[in-house]
C-alpha positions as CSV (number, residue, x, y, z in Angstrom):
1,X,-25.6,8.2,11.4
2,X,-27.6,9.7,8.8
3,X,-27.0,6.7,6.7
4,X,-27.9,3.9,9.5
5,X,-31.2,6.2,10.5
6,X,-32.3,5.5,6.2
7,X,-31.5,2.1,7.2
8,X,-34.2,2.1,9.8
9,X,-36.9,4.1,7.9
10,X,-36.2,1.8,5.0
11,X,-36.6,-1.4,7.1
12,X,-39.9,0.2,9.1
13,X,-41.7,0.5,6.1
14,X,-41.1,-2.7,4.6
15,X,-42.7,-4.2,7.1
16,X,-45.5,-1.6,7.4
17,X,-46.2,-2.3,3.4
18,X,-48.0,-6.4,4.6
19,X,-49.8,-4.9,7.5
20,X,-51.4,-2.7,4.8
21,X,-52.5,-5.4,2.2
22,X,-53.5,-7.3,5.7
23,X,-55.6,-4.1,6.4
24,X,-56.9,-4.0,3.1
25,X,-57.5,-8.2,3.0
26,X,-58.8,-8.9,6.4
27,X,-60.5,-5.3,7.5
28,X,-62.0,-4.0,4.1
29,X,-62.6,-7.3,1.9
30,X,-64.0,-9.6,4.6
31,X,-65.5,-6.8,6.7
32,X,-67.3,-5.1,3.3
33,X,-67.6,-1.7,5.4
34,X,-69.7,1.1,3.8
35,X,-66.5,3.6,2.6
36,X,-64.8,0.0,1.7
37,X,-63.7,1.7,-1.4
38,X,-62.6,5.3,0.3
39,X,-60.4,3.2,2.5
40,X,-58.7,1.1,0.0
41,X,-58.1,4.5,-2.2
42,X,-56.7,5.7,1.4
43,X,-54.6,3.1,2.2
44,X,-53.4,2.8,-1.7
45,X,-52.2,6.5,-1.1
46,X,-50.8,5.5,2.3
47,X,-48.7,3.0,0.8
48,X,-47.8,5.0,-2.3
49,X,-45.9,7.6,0.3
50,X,-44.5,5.0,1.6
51,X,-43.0,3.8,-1.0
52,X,-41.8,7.7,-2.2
53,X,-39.8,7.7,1.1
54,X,-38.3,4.1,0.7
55,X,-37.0,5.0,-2.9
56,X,-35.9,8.1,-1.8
57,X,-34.0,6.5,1.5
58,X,-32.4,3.7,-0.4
59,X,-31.2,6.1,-2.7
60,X,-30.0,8.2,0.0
61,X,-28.2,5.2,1.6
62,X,-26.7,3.9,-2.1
63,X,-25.2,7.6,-2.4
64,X,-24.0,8.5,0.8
65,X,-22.8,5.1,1.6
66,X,-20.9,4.6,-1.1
67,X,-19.1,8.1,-0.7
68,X,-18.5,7.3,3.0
69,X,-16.9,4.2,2.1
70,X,-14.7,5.7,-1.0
71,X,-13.9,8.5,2.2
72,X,-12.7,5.7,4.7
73,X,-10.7,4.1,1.6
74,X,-8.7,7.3,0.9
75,X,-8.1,7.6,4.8
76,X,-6.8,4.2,4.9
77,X,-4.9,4.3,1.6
78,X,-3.2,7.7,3.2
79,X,-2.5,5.7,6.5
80,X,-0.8,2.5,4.6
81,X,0.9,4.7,2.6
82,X,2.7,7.3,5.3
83,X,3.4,3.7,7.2
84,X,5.3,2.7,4.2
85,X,7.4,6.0,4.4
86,X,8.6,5.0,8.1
87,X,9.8,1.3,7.0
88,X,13.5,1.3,7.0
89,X,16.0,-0.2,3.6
90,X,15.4,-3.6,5.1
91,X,12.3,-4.3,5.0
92,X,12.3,-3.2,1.6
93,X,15.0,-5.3,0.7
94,X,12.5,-8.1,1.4
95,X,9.7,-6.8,-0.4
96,X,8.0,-7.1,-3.4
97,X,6.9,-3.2,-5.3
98,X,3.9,-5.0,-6.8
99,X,3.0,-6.9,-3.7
100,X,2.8,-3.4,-1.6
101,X,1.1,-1.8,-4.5
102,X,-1.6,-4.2,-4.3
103,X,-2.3,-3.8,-0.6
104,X,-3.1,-0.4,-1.1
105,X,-4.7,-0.7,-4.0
106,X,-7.0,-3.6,-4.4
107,X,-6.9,-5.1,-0.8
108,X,-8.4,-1.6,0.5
109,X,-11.1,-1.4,-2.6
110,X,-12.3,-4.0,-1.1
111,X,-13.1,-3.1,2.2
112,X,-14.9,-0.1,0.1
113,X,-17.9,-2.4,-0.1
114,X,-18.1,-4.2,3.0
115,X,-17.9,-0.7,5.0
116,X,-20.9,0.7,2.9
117,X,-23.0,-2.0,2.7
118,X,-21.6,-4.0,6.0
119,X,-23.2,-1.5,8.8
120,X,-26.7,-1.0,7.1
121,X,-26.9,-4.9,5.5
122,X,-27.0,-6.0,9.4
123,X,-28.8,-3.1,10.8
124,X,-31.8,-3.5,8.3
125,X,-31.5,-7.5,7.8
126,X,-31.9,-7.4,11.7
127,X,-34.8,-5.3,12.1
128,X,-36.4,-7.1,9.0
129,X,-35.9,-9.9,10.4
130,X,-37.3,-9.4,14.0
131,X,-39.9,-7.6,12.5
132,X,-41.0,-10.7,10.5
133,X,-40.6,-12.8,13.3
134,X,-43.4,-10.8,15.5
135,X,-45.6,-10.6,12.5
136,X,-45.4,-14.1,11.6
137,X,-45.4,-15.6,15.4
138,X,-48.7,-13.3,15.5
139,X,-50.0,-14.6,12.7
140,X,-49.3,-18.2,12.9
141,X,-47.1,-19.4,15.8
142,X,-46.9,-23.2,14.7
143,X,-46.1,-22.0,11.1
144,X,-43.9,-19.8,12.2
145,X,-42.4,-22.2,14.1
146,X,-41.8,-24.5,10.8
147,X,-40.3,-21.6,9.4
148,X,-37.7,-21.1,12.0
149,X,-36.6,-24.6,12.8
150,X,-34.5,-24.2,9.2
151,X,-32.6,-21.2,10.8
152,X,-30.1,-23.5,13.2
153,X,-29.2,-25.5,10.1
154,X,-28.7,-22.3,7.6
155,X,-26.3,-20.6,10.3
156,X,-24.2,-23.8,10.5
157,X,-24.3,-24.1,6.8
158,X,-23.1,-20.6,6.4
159,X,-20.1,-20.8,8.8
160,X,-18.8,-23.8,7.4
161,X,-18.5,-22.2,4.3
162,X,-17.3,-18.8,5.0
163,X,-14.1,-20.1,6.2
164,X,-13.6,-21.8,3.3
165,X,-14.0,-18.4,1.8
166,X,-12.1,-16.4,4.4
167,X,-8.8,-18.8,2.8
168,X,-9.7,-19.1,-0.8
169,X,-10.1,-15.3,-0.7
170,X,-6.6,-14.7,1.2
171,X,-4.8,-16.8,-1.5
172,X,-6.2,-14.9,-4.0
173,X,-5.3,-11.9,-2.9
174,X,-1.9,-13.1,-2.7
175,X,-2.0,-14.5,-5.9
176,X,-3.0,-11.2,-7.5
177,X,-0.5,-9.3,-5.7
178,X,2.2,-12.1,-7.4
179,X,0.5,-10.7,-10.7
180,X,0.9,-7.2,-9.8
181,X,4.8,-7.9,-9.1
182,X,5.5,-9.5,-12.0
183,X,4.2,-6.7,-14.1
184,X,5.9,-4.2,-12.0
185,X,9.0,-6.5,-12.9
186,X,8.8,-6.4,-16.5
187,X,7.5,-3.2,-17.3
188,X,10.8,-1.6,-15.2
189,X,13.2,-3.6,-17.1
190,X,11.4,-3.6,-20.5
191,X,14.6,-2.0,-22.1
192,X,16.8,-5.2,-20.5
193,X,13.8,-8.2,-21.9
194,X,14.1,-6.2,-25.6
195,X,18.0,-6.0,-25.6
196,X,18.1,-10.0,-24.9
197,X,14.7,-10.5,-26.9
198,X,13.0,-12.6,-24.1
199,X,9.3,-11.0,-24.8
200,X,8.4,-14.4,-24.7
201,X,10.0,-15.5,-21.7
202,X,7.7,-12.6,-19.5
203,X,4.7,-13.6,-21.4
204,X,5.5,-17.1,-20.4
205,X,6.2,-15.6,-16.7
206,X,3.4,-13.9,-16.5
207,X,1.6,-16.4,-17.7
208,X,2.4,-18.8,-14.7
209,X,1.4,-16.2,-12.2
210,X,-2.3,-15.5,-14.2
211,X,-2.6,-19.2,-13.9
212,X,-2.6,-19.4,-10.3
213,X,-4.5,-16.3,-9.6
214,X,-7.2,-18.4,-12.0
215,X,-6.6,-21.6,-9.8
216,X,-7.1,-19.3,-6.5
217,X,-10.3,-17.8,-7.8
218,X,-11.3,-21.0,-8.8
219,X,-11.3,-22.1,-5.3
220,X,-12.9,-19.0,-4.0
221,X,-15.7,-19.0,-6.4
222,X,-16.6,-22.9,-5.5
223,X,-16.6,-22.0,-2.0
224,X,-19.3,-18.9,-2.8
225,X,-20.9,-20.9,-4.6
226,X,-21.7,-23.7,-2.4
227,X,-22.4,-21.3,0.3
228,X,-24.6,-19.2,-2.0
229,X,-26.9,-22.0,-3.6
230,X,-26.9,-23.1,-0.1
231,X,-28.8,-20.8,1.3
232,X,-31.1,-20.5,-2.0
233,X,-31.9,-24.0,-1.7
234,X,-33.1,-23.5,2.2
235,X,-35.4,-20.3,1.8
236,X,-37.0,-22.4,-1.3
237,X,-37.5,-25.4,1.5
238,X,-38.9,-22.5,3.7
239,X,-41.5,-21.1,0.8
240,X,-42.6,-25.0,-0.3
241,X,-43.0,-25.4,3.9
242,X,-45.2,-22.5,4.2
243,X,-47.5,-23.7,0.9
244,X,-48.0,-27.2,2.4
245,X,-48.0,-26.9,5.9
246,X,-49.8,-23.0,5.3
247,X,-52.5,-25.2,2.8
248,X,-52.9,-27.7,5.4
249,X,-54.1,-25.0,8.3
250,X,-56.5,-23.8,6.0
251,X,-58.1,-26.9,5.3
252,X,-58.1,-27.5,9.2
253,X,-59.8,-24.2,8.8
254,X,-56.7,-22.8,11.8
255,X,-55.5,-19.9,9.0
256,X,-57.2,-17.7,6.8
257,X,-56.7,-17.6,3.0
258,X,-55.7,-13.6,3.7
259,X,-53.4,-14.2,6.8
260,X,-51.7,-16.9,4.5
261,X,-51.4,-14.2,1.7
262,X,-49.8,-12.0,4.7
263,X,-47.9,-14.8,5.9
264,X,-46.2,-14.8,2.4
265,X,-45.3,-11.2,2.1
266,X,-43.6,-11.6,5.5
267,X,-41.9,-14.8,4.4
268,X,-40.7,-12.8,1.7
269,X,-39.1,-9.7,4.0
270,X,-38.2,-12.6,6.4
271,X,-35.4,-14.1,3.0
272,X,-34.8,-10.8,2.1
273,X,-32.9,-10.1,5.1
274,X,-31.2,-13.9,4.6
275,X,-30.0,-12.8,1.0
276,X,-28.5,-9.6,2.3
277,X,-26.7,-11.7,5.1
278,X,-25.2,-14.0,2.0
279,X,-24.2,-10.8,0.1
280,X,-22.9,-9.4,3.3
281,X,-21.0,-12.4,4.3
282,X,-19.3,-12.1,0.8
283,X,-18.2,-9.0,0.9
284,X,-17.0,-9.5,4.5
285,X,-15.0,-12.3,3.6
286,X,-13.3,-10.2,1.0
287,X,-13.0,-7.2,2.6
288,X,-11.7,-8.7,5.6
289,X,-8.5,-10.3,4.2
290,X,-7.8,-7.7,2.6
291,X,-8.4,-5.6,6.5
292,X,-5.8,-8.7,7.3
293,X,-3.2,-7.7,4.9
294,X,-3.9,-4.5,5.6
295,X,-3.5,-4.7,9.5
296,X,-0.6,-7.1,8.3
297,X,1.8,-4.1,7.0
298,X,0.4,-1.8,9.4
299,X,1.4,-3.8,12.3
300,X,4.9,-3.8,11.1
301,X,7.0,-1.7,13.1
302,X,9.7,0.6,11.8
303,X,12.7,-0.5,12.6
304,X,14.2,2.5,13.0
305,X,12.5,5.0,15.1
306,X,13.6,8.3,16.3
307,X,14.1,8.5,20.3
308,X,11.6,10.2,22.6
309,X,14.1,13.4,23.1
310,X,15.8,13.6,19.9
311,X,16.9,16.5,19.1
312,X,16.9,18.7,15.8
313,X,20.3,19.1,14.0
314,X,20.0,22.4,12.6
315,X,23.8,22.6,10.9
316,X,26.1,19.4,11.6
317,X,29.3,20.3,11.8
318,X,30.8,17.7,9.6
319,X,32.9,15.1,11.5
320,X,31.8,11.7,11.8
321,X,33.2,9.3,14.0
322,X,32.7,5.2,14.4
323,X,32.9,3.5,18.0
324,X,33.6,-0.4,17.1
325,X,30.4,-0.2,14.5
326,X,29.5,-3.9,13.6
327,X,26.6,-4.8,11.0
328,X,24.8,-7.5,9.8
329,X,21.6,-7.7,7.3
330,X,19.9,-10.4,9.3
331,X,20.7,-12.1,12.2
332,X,21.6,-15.8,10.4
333,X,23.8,-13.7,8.3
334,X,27.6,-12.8,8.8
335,X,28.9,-9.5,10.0
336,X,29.7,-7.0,6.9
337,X,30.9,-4.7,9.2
338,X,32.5,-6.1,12.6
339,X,34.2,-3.5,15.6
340,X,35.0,-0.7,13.1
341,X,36.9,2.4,14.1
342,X,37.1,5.7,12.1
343,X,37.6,9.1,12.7
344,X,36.3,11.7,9.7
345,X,36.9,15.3,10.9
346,X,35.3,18.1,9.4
347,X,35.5,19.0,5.6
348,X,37.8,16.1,5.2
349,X,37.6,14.4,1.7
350,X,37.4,10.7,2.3
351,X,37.7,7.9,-0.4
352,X,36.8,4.6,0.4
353,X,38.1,1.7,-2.0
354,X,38.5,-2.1,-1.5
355,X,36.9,-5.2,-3.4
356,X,33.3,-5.5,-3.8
357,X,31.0,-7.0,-1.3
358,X,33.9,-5.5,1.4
359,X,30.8,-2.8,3.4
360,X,31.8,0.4,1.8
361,X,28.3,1.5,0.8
362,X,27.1,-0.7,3.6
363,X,29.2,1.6,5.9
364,X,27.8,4.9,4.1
365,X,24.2,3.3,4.4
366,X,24.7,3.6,8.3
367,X,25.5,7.0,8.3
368,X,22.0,8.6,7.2
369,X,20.7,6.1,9.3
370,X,18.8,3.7,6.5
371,X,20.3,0.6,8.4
372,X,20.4,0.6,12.2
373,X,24.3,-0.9,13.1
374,X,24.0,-4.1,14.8
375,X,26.4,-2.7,17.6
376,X,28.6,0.6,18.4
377,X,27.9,4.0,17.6
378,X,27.9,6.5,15.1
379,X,28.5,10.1,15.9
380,X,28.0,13.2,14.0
381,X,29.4,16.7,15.3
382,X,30.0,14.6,18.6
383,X,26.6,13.5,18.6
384,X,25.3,9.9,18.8
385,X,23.2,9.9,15.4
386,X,20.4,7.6,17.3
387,X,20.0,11.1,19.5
388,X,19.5,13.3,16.1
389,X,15.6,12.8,14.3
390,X,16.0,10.9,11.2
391,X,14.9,13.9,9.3
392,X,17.4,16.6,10.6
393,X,19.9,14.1,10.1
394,X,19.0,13.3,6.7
395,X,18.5,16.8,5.9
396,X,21.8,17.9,6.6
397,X,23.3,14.5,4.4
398,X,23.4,14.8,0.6
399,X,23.7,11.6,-1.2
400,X,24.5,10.8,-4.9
401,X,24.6,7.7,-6.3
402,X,25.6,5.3,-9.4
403,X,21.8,4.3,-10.3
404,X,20.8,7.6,-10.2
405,X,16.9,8.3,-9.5
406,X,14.7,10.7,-11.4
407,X,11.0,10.7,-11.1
408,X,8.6,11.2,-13.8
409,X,8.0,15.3,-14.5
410,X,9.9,18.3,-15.3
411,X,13.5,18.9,-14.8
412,X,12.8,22.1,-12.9
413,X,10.5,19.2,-10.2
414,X,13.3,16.8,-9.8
415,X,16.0,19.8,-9.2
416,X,13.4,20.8,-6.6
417,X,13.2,17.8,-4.7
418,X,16.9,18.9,-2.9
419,X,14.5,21.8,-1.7
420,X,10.5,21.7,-2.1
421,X,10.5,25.8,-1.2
422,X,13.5,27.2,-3.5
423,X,12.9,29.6,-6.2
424,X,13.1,29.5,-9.9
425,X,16.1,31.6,-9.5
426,X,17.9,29.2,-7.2
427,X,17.1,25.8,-9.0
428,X,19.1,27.7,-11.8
429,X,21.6,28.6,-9.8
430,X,21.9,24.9,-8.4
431,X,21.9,23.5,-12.2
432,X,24.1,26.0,-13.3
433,X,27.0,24.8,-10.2
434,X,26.4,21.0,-11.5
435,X,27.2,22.2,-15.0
436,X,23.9,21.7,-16.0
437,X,22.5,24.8,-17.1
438,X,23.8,24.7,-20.8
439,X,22.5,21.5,-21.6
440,X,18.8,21.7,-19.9
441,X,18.7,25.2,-22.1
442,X,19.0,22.8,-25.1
443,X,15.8,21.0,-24.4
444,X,12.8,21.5,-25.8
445,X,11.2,23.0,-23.1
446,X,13.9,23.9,-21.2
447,X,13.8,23.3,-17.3
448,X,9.9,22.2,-18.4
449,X,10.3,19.4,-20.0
450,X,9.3,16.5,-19.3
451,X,11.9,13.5,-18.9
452,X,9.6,10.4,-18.4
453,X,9.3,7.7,-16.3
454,X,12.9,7.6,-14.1
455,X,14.6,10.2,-16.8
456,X,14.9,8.0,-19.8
457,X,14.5,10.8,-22.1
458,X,18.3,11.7,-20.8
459,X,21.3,10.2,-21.0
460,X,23.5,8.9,-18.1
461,X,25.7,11.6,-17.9
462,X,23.1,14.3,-17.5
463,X,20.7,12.6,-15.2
464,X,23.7,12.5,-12.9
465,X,24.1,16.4,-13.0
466,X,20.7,16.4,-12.5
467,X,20.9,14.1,-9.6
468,X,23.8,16.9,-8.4
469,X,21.7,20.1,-8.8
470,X,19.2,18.6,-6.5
471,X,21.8,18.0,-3.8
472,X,23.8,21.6,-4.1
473,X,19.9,23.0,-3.7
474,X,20.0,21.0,-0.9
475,X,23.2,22.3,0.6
476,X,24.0,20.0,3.1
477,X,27.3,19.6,5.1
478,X,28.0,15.6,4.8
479,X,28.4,14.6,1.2
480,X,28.5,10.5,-0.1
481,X,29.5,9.8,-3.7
482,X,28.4,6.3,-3.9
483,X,30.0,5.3,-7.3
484,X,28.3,8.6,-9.2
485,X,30.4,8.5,-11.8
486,X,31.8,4.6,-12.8
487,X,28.7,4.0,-15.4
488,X,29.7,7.1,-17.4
489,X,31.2,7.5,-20.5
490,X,34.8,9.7,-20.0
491,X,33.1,12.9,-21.8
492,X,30.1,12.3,-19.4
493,X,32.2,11.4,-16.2
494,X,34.6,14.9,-16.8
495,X,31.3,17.0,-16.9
496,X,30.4,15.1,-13.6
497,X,33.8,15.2,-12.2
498,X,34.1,19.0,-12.4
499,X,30.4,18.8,-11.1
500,X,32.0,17.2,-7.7
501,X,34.5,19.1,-7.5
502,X,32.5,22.3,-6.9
503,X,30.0,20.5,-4.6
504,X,32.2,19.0,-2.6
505,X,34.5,22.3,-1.5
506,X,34.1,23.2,2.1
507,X,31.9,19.9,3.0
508,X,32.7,16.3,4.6
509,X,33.2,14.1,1.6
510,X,32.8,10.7,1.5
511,X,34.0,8.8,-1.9
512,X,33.4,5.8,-2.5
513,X,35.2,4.7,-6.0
514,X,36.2,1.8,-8.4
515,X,38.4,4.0,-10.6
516,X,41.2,5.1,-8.5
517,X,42.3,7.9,-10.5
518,X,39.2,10.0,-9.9
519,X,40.1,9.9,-6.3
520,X,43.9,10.7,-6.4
521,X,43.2,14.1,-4.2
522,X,41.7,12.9,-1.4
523,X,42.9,13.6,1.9
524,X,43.1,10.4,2.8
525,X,42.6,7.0,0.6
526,X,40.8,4.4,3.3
527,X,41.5,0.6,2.0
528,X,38.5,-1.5,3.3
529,X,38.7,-5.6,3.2
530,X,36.9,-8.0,4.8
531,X,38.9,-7.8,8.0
532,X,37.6,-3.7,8.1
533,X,40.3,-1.3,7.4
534,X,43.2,-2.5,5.7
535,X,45.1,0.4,4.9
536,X,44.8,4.3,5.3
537,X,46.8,7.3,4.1
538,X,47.1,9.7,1.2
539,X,47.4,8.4,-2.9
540,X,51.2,9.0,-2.1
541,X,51.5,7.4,0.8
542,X,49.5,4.2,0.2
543,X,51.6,3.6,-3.4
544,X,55.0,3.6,-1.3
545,X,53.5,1.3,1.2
546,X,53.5,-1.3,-2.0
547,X,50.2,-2.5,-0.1
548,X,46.7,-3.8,-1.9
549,X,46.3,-0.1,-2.5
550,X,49.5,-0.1,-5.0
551,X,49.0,-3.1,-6.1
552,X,45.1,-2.2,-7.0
553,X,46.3,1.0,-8.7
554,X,48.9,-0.5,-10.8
555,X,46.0,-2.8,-12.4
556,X,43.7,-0.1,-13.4
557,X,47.0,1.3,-15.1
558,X,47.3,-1.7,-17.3
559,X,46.2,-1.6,-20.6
């Protein structure tokens, strides 16, 4: 309010400044009063505090404007970003990283400027403007007149081209999201374009995708342009019709020389107003795609969404049980799942092989609730998971997968991510159960050092520990191996093995495995194919049957 109440003080004395030099023109020139100098000195001194408090009010507005706007950006940003965190697997199976980064990046710095500048550009250029518009009409009402006859044909110039702008700008925006995407893209496999030496391929890539954004802005700037120029070219058409048609009332003797020299101070408060309106419309037209994009992810539900009386799972007790579970990605798509049935009971160690593209991680996916099943039910402890909040579910699930995740930081942080509020002592105690301990002693820094961007200062086998440590600080009842240990090395996969082994003991345990023989202890071996389950039983029992079980063993066997 503070900033919109500048606004007004800063347009009031803009248009008190002419009636001054009026005062001075018509009152002390022509009159030639006896203190004629005494009142110019007063009125000079008048004007100079006037001025004092217009500086000091524009810089007011400049300041707090621009922090105001910077605030509602960060609020924004926060929303977007907390939006993003609801979005289920799916919708960021569709997604683009560098697209997303760019909506809360430069789609919201846009909106920066038009939030500033928007409220006060209109609030001043209006009062300006209507304050002109009484000056002038008192002035001169058939010059003012003139004047205001180019208005109709300014307004219809402007709208025209601002939605040529409105889609130039949206493609753009686009276009530099593509950019954003493709450098997301490159940089995250730099290691893979080295190893094949296709530098030259991404340049060329990226390359493709800077040209367009060129091509887009192209478009955009023609667009301002034409809309810009435009409006220069009509206040110059007002100015030459105030000389001629202003020179022609004085030599009819209907305007005086200093009501003309008024006339022209209010003419130029009258386009001041019209080239805040262009800048205005500029920045509305950008920050208002970017609002669009912005209202764009907003307005994308969840899809998965916890129920009005769900309920906390404090402990689960473990069993998991699917009622005729069917699942598909997308609708057009066919069923990876279709009416499965299967009974896990509590601290059961499960191992779930088949072909690939058969649904076994698929069918672990739906347990944490990342995909919501197309049909059936899941239930954990007897309880329909879409009854349990996402995050007491989640919470009481640990997952550890092939393409393990680290982020960029310490060891000691990404230990800490199984639990945000464990001690020093017990992210040691996690690492030392992973059989981690020994070898994050041998770093530099120990459990502080830092291991880069997704861990690439580590190798495979001890980011997976890592990844381990993080879920026995977490010390949850439901385990899923998802392939944790196929990409290893054997030296790697036995450290990671015994690793298992110890987080697995008194918990559900779901395995999901290529190489058969790390699975030989399960309780029970579950055979998926593309008709569900295929076979079920112990290692034992499923190599008598002779089944695809036996048959899958015996190839691994080969040399």
């Amino acid at each position: 309010m503070t900033d919109l109440a500048c606004a007004v003080i800063v347009s009031a004395i803009t248009l008190i400044l002419p009636l001054c030099v009026r005062y001075i023109t018509v009152n002390v020139l022509d009159g030639h009063p006896s203190d004629a100098l005494t009142q110019i000195y007063r009125i000079g001194a008048l004007m100079l505090v006037l001025v004092l408090i217009h500086t000091f009010c524009d810089m007011y507005i400049g300041y707090k404007g621009h922090v105001m706007g910077a605030m509602m950006e960060s609020d924004m940003r926060r929303e977007l970003f907390e939006h993003y965190q609801k979005l289920s697997f799916r919708f960021y199976d569709e997604q683009k990283t560098g697209q997303l980064m760019t909506r809360t990046t430069n789609d919201i710095l846009s909106l920066t400027e038009l939030y500033h500048h928007g409220p006060e550009d209109l609030l001043i250029s209006l009062l300006k403007f209507a304050g002109a518009f009484v000056i002038l009409i008192n002035i001169n009402a058939k010059l003012a007149l003139i004047v205001f006859l180019f208005l109709p044909v300014m307004a219809l110039h402007a709208f025209y081209f601002n939605r040529k702008m409105n889609t130039a700008l949206r493609k753009s925006k686009d276009r530099i999201g593509d950019i954003n995407a493709q450098v997301e893209d490159s940089l995250a496999g730099i290691r893979v374009v080295k190893s094949f030496t296709y530098e030259q391929v991404e340049v060329r890539k990226f390359a493709r995708a800077n040209e367009r954004f060129v091509q887009s802005r192209k478009e955009a700037y023609k667009s301002e342009t034409y809309f810009a120029e435009g409006m220069s070219a009509f206040t110059n058409l007002i100015t030459i019709a105030v000389i001629v048609f202003g020179g022609a009332a004085i030599v009819n003797a209907s305007l005086a020389l200093a009501d003309l020299l008024t006339f022209f101070l209010c003419i130029g408060i009258l386009i001041e107003p019209i080239q805040r309106l262009v800048n205005f419309a500029r920045l509305y037209q950008e920050g208002i795609t970017g609002f669009d994009r912005f209202m764009e992810m907003l307005e994308t539900a969840p899809e998965i969404v916890d129920s009005e009386d769900a309920i906390e799972l404090t402990h689960a007790e473990g069993s998991i049980e699917f009622r005729n579970v069917s699942f598909k990605y997308k609708d057009e798509y066919d069923f990876v799942l279709q009416d499965l049935v299967l009974d896990i009971k509590a601290g059961e160690y499960v191992a779930l092989v088949g072909p690939s593209g058969v649904g076994k991680t698929t069918l672990c996916s739906l347990i944490p609730r990342f995909y919501e099943a197309s049909a059936g039910n899941i239930l954990i402890g007897g309880i329909p998971i879409v009854d349990i909040s996402q995050r007491s579910l989640r919470q009481n699930i640990g997952i550890v997968q092939q393409d393990v995740y680290l982020f960029a930081g310490s060891v000691k942080e990404n230990i800490r991510y199984g639990r945000m509020d464990a001690t020093e002592e017990e992210v040691v105690e996690a690492a030392k159960m992973a059989y981690a301990h020994d070898f994050i002693m041998s770093l530099p820094d120990g459990y502080d050092t830092d291991i880069g961007q997704r861990g690439v200062k580590l190798s495979g086998g001890q980011k997976q520990r890592l990844s381990i440590a993080r879920v026995f600080l977490k010390n949850p009842s439901i385990l899923i191996f998802d392939e944790a240990t196929s990409a290893l090395d054997q030296e790697s996969e036995k450290s990671v093995q015994h690793s298992l082994e110890s987080l697995k003991e008194n918990r559900t345990t779901i395995v999901i495995a290529h190489r058969l023989s790390t699975v030989r202890s399960a309780h029970r071996i579950i055979v998926l194919s593309e008709n569900g389950i295929g076979e079920q039983g112990t290692h034992d029992e499923l190599l008598m049957q002779g089944g695809t079980y036996a048959k899958l063993y015996s190839m691994q066997l080969m040399p």
